[in-house]
C-alpha positions, 0 to 999 in steps of 0.5 A: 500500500504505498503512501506520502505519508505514514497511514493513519489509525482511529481507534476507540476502546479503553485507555487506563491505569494499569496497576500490577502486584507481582509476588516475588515467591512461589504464588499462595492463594488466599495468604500474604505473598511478598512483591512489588507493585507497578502501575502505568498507563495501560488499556488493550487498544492503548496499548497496542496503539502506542506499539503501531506508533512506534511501528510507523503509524499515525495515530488518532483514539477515543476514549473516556477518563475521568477528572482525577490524577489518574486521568491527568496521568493518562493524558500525558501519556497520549502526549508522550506517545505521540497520539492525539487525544479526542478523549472525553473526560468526565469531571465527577467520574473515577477513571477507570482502571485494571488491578491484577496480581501475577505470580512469580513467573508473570502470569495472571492469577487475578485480576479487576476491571473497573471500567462501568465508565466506558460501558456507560460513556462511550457508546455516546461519545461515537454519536458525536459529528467529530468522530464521523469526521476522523474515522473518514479521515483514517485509513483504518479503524481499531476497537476492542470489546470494552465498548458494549455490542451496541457500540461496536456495532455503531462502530462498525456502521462508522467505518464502512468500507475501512479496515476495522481491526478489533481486540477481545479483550476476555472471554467475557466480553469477546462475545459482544464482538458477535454481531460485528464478527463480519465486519472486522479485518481482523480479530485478535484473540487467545484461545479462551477468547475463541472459545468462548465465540465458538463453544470449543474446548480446550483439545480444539485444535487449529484446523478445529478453530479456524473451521469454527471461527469462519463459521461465525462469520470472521474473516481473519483472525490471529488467535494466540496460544502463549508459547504454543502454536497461534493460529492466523488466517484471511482470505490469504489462507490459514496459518500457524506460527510458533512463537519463540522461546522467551528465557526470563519472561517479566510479565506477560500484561500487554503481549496480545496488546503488542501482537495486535499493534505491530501486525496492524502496523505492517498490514497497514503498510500492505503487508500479507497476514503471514508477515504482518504477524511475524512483526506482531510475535517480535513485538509480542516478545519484545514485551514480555521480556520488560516490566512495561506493557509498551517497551521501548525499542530501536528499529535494530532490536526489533529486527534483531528480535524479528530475525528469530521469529519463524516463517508462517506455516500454512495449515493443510 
């Protein structure tokens, strides 16, 4: 897709404070656990916006915070990303936020989403004529599924003809992705997440998921596994893609976020799907190996890490 200048992204979804407890020793349930607390300005399509800027892309997103510290934070961060902001800030209102502790490997053991603000808020804010005029604008649209169905589907009517990229989010909100599954240019996700649009359990396979996704109507979707095989496919074909091995994983909160950032950045660019993904699992990589949603990174260490990143293979 060649272009005078670097293509431009409009998205909407959720921009908050991050606040992660990760335990320093073997993980207990329901006792004490020492570690260290971090926070950052987080939020899936934040997130993987803040990685497609540093892959090349413009960038323009929506969302809503409140008049607090914490919204001062977040607004600073869309300045310092580079991204302009067209949020909406509500005066009375807590910003929203997500709480997770991790055990000692960086996984998720809990977590909590306070975020009834973007539920109540931004179905609204997409009424508004300034939205219209950025998303014709745009060269592509992005959402996730912190936006209720009816505002992913008022998202969808937006965008018309444009690619619209979309997060999962969870498997309990990737079910209101379901009347815009036809809609999307691609939809990323993880294995829980397909599950819960499909109905498949856990000895699904790939071909399994990728027969069962077509069937609801997505047309391209990268569905990740952790170190397992993910599974990616379009009109192009189906493809599978080993992610490579990570020694020292740091903390896996904004992998997928950093998947779905780079490899939109290089479909935007008019990479195929197989490519654009192996820039997604570098960029994937790249994160887990820091304490930071949004690592920072030269064009050197991303090929660097690209260089190890395997060739797609295309499922039978």
């Amino acid at each position: 897709m060649p272009q005078d200048k670097n293509p431009l992204l409009f998205a909407v979804g959720g921009a908050h404070m991050d606040r992660r407890g990760q335990s320093s020793v073997p993980f207990i349930p329901g006792a004490s656990n020492p570690g260290i607390m971090r926070e950052e300005p987080g939020g899936g399509v934040f997130n993987a916006l803040r990685l497609a800027v540093r892959r090349g892309v413009q960038a323009e997103m929506l969302s809503v915070r409140g008049g607090d510290r914490v919204g001062d934070v977040i607004s600073a961060a869309f300045e310092a990303a580079g991204i302009k902001d067209s949020s909406a800030v509500f005066i009375d209102r807590a910003t929203p936020s997500y709480t997770a502790i991790l055990d000692e490997h960086g996984d998720v053991v809990a977590a909590i989403a306070d975020m009834a603000l973007y539920e109540l808020a931004l179905p609204r804010q997409l009424r508004r004529r300034k939205v219209r005029d950025s998303i014709e604008a745009a060269d592509a649209v992005f959402g996730d599924a912190n936006l209720p169905s009816e505002a992913l589907q008022r998202l969808a009517e937006l965008a018309g003809d444009k690619p619209l990229y979309a997060l999962a989010i969870s498997p309990a909100k990737a079910v209101r992705l379901r009347p815009v599954l036809g809609n999307l240019g691609c939809l990323f996700l993880n294995r829980r997440e397909a599950f819960a649009l499909t109905g498949l359990g856990a000895d699904a396979s790939l071909r399994d998921l990728h027969k069962a996704l077509r069937a609801e109507g997505l047309h391209a979707a990268i569905v990740s596994n952790g170190g397992e095989a993910a599974l990616a496919y379009s009109d192009e074909g189906a493809f599978s893609l080993l992610p490579p091995e990570i020694d020292g994983i740091a903390d896996v909160t904004g992998a997928g976020d950093a998947l779905a950032g780079a490899t939109i950045a290089a479909l935007m660019r008019g990479a195929a799907l197989q490519d654009a993904v192996r820039e997604g699992f570098a960029a994937s990589a790249l994160t887990l190996k820091t304490h930071s949603a949004t690592p920072i990174f030269t064009s050197k260490i991303f090929d660097a890490v690209l260089a190890t990143i395997p060739t797609a293979t295309r499922l039978a």
